[in-house]
C-alpha positions as CSV (number, residue, x, y, z in Angstrom):
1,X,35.0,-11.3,7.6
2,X,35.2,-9.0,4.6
3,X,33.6,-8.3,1.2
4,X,33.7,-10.4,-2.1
5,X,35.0,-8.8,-5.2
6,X,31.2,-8.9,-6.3
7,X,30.4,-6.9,-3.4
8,X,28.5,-9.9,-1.1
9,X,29.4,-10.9,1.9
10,X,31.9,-13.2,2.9
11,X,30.3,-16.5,3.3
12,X,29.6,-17.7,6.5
13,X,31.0,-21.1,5.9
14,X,34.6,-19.0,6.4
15,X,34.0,-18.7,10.0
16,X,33.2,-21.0,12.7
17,X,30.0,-19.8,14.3
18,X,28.7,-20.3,17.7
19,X,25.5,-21.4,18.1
20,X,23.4,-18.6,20.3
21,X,21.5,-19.7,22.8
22,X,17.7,-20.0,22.2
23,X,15.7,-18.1,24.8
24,X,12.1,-18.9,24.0
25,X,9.1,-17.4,25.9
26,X,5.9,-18.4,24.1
27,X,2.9,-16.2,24.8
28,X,-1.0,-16.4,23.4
29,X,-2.0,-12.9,22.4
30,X,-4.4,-13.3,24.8
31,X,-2.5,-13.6,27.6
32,X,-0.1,-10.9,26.6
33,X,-2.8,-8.8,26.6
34,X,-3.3,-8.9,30.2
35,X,0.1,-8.5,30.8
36,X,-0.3,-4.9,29.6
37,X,-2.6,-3.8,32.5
38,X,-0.9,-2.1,35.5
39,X,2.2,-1.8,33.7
40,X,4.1,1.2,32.1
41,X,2.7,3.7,30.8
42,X,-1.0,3.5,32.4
43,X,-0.3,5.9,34.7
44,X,-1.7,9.6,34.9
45,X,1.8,10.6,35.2
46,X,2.7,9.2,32.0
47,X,0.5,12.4,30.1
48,X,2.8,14.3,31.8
49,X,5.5,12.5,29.5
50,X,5.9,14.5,26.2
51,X,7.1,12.0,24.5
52,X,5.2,8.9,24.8
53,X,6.8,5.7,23.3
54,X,6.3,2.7,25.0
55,X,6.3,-1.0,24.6
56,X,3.0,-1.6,26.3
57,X,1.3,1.0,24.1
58,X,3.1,-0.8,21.2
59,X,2.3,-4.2,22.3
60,X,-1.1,-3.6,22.6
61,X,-1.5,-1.6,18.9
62,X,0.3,-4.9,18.1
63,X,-2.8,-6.6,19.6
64,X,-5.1,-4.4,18.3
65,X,-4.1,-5.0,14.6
66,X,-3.9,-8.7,15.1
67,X,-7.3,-8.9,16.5
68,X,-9.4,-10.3,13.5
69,X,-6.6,-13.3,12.6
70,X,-8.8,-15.6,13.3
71,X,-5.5,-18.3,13.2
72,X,-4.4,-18.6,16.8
73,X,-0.9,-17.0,17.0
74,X,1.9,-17.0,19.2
75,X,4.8,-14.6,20.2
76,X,8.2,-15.3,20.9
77,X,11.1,-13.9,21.6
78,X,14.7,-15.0,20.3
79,X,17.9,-14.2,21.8
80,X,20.6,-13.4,19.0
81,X,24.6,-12.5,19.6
82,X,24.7,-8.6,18.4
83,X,24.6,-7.2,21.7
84,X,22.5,-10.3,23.5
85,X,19.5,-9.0,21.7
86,X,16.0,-10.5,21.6
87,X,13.7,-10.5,18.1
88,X,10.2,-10.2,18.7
89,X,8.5,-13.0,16.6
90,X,4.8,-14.5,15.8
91,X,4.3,-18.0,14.8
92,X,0.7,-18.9,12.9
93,X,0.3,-22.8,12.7
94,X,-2.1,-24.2,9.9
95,X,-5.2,-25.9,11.7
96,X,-4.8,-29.9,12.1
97,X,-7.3,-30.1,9.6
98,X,-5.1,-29.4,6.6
99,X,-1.4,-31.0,6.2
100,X,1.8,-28.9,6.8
101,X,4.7,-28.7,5.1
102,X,8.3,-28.4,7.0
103,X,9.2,-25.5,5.1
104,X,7.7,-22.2,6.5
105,X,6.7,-18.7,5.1
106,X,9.3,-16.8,6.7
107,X,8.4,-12.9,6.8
108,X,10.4,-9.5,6.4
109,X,8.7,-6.1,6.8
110,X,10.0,-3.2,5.7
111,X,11.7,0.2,6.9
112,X,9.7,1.8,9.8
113,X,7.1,-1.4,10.4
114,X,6.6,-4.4,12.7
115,X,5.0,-7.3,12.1
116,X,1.3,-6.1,12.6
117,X,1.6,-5.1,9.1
118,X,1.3,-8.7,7.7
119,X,-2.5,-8.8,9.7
120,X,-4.0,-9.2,6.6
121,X,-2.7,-11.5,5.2
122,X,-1.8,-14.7,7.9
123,X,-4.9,-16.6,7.9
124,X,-4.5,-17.2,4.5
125,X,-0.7,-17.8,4.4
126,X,-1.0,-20.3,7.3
127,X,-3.8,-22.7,5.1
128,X,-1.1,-25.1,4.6
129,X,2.3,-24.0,6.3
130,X,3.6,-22.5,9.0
131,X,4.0,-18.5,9.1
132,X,7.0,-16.6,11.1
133,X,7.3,-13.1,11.1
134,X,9.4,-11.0,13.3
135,X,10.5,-7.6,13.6
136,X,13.8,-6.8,12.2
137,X,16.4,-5.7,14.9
138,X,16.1,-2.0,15.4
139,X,12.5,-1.8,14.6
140,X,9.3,-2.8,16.5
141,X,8.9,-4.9,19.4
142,X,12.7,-5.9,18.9
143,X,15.8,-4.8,20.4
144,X,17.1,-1.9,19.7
145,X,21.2,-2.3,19.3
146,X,23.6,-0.3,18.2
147,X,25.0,-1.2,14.3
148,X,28.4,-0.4,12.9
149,X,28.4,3.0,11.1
150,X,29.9,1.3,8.5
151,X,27.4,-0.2,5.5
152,X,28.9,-3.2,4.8
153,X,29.0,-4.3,8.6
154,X,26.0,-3.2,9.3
155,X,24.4,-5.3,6.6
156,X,26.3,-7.7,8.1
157,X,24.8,-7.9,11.6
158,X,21.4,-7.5,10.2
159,X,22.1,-10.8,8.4
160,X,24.0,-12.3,10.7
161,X,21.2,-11.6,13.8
162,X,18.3,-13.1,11.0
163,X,20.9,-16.7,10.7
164,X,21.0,-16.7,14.4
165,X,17.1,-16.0,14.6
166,X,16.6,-19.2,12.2
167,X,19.2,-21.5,14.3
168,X,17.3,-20.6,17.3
169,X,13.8,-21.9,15.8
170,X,15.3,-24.5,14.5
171,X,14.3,-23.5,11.0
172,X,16.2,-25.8,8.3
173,X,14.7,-24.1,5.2
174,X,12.7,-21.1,4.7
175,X,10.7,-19.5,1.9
176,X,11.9,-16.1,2.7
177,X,9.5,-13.4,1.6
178,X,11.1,-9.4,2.2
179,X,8.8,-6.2,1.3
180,X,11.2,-3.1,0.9
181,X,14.1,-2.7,3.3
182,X,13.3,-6.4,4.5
183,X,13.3,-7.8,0.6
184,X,17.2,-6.5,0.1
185,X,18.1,-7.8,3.7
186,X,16.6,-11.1,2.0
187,X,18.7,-10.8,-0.3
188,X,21.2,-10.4,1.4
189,X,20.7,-13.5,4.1
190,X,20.3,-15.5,0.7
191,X,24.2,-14.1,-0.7
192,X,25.3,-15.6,2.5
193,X,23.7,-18.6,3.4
194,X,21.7,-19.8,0.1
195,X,21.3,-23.7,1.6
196,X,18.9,-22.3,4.2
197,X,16.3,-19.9,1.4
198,X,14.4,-22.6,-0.1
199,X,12.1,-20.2,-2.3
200,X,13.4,-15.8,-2.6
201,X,10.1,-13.8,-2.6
202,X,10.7,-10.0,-3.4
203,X,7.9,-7.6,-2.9
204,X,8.5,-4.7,-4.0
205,X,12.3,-4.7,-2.4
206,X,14.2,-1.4,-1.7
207,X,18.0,-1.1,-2.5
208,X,18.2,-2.8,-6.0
209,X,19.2,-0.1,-8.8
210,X,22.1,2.1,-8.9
211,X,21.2,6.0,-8.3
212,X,19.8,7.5,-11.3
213,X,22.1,10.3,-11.8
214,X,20.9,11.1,-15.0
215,X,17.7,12.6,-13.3
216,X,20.1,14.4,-11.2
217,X,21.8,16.1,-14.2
218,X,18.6,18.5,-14.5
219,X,17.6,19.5,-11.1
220,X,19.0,22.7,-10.1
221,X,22.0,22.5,-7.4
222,X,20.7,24.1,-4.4
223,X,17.7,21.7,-4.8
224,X,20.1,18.7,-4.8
225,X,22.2,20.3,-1.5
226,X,18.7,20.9,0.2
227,X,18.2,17.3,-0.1
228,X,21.7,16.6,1.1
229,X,21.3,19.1,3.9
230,X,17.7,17.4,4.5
231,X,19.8,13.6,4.4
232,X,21.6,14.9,7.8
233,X,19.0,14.3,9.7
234,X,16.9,11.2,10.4
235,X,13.8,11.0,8.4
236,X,11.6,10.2,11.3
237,X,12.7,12.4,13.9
238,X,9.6,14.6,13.1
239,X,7.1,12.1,13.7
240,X,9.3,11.7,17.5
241,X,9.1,15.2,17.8
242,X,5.4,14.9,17.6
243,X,5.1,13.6,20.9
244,X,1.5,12.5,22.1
245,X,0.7,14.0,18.8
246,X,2.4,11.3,17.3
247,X,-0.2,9.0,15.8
248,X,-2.6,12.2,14.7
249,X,0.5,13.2,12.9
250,X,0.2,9.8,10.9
251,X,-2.9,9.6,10.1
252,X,-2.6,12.9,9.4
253,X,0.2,12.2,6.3
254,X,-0.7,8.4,5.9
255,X,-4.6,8.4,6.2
256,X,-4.5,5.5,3.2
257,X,-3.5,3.5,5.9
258,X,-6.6,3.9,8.0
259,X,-8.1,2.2,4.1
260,X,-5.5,-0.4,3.8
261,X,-6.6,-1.5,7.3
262,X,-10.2,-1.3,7.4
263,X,-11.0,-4.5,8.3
264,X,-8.6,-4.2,11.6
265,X,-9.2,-1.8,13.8
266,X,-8.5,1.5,11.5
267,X,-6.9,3.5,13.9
268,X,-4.6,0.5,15.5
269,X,-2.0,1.3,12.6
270,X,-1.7,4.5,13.4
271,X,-0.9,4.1,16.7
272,X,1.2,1.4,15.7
273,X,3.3,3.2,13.1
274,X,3.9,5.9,15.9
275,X,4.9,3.5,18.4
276,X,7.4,1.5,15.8
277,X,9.1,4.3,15.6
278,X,8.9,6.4,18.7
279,X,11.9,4.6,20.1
280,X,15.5,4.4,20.1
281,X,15.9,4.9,15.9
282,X,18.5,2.2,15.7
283,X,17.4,0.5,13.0
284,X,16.5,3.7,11.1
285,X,20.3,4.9,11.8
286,X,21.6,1.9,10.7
287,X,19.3,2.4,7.5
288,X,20.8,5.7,6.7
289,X,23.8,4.4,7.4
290,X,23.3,1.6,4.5
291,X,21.4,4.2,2.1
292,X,22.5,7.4,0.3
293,X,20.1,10.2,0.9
294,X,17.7,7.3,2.7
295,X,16.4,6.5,-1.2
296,X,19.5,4.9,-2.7
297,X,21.5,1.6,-1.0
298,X,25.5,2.3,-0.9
299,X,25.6,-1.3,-2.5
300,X,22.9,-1.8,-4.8
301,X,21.7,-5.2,-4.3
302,X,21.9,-5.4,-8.8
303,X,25.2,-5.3,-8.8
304,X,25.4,-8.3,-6.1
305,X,22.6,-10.4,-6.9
306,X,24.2,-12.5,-9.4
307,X,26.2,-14.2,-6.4
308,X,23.2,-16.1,-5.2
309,X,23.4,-19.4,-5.9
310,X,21.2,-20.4,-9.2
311,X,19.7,-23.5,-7.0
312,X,17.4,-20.1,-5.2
313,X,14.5,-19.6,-7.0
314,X,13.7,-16.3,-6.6
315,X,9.7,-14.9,-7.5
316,X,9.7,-10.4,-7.6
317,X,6.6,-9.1,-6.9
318,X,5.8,-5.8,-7.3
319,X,2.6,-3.3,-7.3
320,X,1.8,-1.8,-10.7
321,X,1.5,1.8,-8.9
322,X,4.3,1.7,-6.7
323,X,6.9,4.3,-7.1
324,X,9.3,1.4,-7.0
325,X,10.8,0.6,-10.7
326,X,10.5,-3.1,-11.7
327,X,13.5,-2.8,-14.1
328,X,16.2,-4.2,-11.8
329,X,14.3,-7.5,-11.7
330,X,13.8,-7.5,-15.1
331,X,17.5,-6.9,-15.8
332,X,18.0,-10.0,-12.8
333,X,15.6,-12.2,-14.5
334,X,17.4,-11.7,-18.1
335,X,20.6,-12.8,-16.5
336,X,19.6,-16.0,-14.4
337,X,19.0,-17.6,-17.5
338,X,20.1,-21.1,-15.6
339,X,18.0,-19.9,-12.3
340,X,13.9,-19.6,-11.9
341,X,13.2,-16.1,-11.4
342,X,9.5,-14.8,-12.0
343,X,8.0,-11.2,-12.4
344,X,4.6,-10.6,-11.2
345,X,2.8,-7.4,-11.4
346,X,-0.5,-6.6,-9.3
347,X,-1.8,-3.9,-11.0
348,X,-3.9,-2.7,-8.8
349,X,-2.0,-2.5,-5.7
350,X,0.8,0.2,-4.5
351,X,4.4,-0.5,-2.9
352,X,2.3,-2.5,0.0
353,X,1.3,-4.8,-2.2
354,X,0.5,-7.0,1.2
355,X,-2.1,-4.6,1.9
356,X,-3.1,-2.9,-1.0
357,X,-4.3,-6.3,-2.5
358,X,-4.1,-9.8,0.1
359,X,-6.2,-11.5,-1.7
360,X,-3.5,-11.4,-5.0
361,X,-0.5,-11.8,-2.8
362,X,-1.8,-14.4,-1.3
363,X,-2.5,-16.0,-4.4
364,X,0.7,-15.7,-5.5
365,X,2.0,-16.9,-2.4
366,X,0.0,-19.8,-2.4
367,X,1.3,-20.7,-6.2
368,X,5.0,-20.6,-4.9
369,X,3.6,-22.6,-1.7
370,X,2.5,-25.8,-4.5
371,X,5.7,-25.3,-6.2
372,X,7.8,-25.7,-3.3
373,X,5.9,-28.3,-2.3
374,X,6.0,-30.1,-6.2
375,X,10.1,-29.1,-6.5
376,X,8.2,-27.7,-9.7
377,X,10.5,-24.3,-9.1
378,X,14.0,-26.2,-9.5
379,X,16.1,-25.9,-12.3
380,X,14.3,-27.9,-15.8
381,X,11.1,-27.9,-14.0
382,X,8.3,-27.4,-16.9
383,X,7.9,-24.6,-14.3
384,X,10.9,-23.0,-14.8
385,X,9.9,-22.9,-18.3
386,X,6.7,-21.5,-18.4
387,X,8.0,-18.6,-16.5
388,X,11.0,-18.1,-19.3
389,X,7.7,-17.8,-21.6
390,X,6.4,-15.1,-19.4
391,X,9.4,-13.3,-19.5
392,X,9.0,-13.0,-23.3
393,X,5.6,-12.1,-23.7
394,X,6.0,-9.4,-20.9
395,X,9.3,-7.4,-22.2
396,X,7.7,-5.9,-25.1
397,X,4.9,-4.2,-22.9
398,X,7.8,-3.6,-20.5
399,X,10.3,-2.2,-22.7
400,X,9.4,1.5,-22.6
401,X,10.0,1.3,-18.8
402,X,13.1,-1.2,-19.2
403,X,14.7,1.1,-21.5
404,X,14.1,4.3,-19.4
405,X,15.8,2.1,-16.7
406,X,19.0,1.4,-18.7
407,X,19.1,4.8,-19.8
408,X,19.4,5.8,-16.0
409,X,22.3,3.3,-15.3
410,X,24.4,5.0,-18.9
411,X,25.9,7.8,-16.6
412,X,29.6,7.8,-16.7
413,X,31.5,8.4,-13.6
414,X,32.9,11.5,-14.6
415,X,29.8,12.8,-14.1
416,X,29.0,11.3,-11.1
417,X,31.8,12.3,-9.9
418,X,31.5,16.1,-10.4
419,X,28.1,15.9,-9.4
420,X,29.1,14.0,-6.2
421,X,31.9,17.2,-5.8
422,X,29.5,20.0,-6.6
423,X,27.3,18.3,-3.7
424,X,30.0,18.1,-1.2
425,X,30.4,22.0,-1.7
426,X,27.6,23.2,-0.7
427,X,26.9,21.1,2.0
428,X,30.5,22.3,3.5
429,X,29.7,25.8,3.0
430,X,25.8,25.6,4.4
431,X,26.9,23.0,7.3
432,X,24.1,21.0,9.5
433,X,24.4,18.6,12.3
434,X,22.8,15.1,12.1
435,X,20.0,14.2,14.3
């Protein structure tokens, strides 16, 4: 299978595909709790253990975090083709009281996170649908495979591994929501198989401009090869290092997490976040392998978005003090003219937008819940055109920052290019090993 001219994936239609095998264990949290006593880990011996990752310590962090979903929730785990691997998942069913509709939220987390970062938001996504979230291959509670070290097929198995995940659950259509890393493998999955995305939602997705080398033009050189020489390694191998200092060393850099989760148990995500990432860093190497300098994609998801099919309706949310820029979807939303795409800012929240504010991304999940529901997100829908309107009232307040945007992307390659040489240079000539 190889790449389209626009830079997407082949579509999977090209290739006959064998159904994998659905290897379902369903498990209350409950009970999974009691499975962690008496196993790994609980041992004295295990203090003696420098580093200390492990499953059961993640599972029950996992548990922890999930604790105050009042929703009952269950846990499964999938079987998909890339090296017989299993995706951890949670399923939260609306109560019989309300009615549900056959299309379910359908839940992405981002780089270096599990699925325990959604807990505050599922009781109220689950009102009147089912919720799925599972943790992306590489990450979490999932396996942890090996990916190709090239970007494109890397991308490839990530998406590939998410269509075999749907297939096993049986999932016809989804409204696919992706923070970050998870929103541009969203993106992805939608390039390749757009019949199965019934509603895009974006929050706050990584991997969607081009690098701005026009910042690059005036930061001095050996501050550009310190951050090359800095790229070599992977960005969490620090935190693994840590050991059973791990999750001190989190809350150490990240103690607005401890806030974000106040009303779980505060020091479960810490714990958590150390765990995540404690493991085999598959899924980060496979990150670095898809990113330049970890901030940047290899194939910026702008310059491939306009091959998802119009008949997507796509809604970007973003947090008004994330360090993310907004312009990309902007510049998306100005080109779909035939397609619904929306913009929504929460001002008040950060690049977790999930955390920082649930009660507004809940809200604006629950508005693309009714319009799924009214087909009032379809091409002509009065819908449609009432977010066309919003589009026009917001780019004038957005046109400093849209304009800053398109000044990054004016760059020639020439200079690119000679930046790109000057780079390779001095990181020849100062050397490094990857981690």
């Amino acid at each position: 299978m190889v790449a389209s001219n626009s830079g997407s994936i082949g579509s999977a239609a090209e290739e006959k595909k064998q159904e994998p095998p659905a290897m379902v264990v369903n498990q209350a949290l409950e009970q999974e709790a009691r499975l962690i006593v008496g196993q790994e880990g609980d041992g004295i011996l295990s203090w003696f253990r420098w580093g200390q990752s492990s499953l059961v310590r993640l599972a029950d962090a996992e548990r922890r975090l999930l604790s105050r979903v009042r929703t009952h929730i269950s846990t499964k785990s999938i079987t998909v083709r890339l090296w017989n691997s299993s995706v951890h998942t949670l399923t939260i069913k609306p109560s019989s009281d309300h009615p549900q509709s056959p299309c379910p939220f359908v839940l992405l987390h981002g780089f270096a996170a599990g699925v325990g970062v959604w807990a505050a938001s599922l009781d109220d996504l689950c009102r009147k649908r089912t919720v799925h979230a599972f943790d992306i291959l590489g990450f979490g509670r999932s396996s942890r495979p090996q990916f190709s070290n090239d970007p494109t097929l890397a991308e490839l198995e990530f998406v590939q591994s998410i269509e075999d995940w749907r297939s096993a659950m049986g999932i016809d259509q989804m409204i696919m929501v992706g923070h970050s890393f998870g929103g541009y493998l969203a993106s992805s999955y939608a390039l390749e198989h757009p019949s199965r995305v019934r509603h895009l939602v974006l929050v706050d997705p990584w991997g969607f401009p081009e690098r701005p080398q026009i910042e690059q033009l005036h930061i001095p050189i050996w501050m550009r090869v310190f951050g090359r020489l800095l790229s070599l390694f992977n960005p969490l191998a620090t935190l693994r290092a840590a050991g059973p200092f791990g999750a001190r060393l989190v809350k150490k850099l990240r103690s607005d997490l401890g806030i974000r989760y106040a009303h779980q148990d505060p020091d479960a995500i810490y714990e958590y976040i150390y765990q995540c990432n404690a493991m085999e860093p598959t899924g980060e190497i496979a990150f670095g392998t898809m990113s330049k300098n970890f901030g940047w994609a290899k194939r910026p998801m702008i310059n491939r978005f306009g091959g998802i099919s119009p008949s997507v309706p796509v809604t970007f949310i973003w947090g008004g003090k994330s360090w993310m820029d907004p312009g990309p979807a902007y510049e998306i939303q100005d080109r779909r003219q035939e397609a619904y795409v929306d913009v929504q800012i929460v001002t008040r929240a950060g690049h977790h937008v999930y955390a920082d504010a649930p009660a507004d991304f809940c809200r604006l999940l629950a508005h693309v819940s009714d319009m799924v529901d009214g087909d009032s997100d379809l091409a002509g829908s009065a819908e449609m055109e009432e977010a066309r309107d919003r589009m026009a009232d917001t780019l004038p307040s957005m046109a400093p920052q849209k304009m800053a945007w398109l000044m990054q992307q004016s760059t020639t390659a020439a200079e690119a290019a000679k930046e790109e040489e000057e780079e390779n240079e001095h990181v020849q000539m100062g050397g490094g090993t990857a981690n």
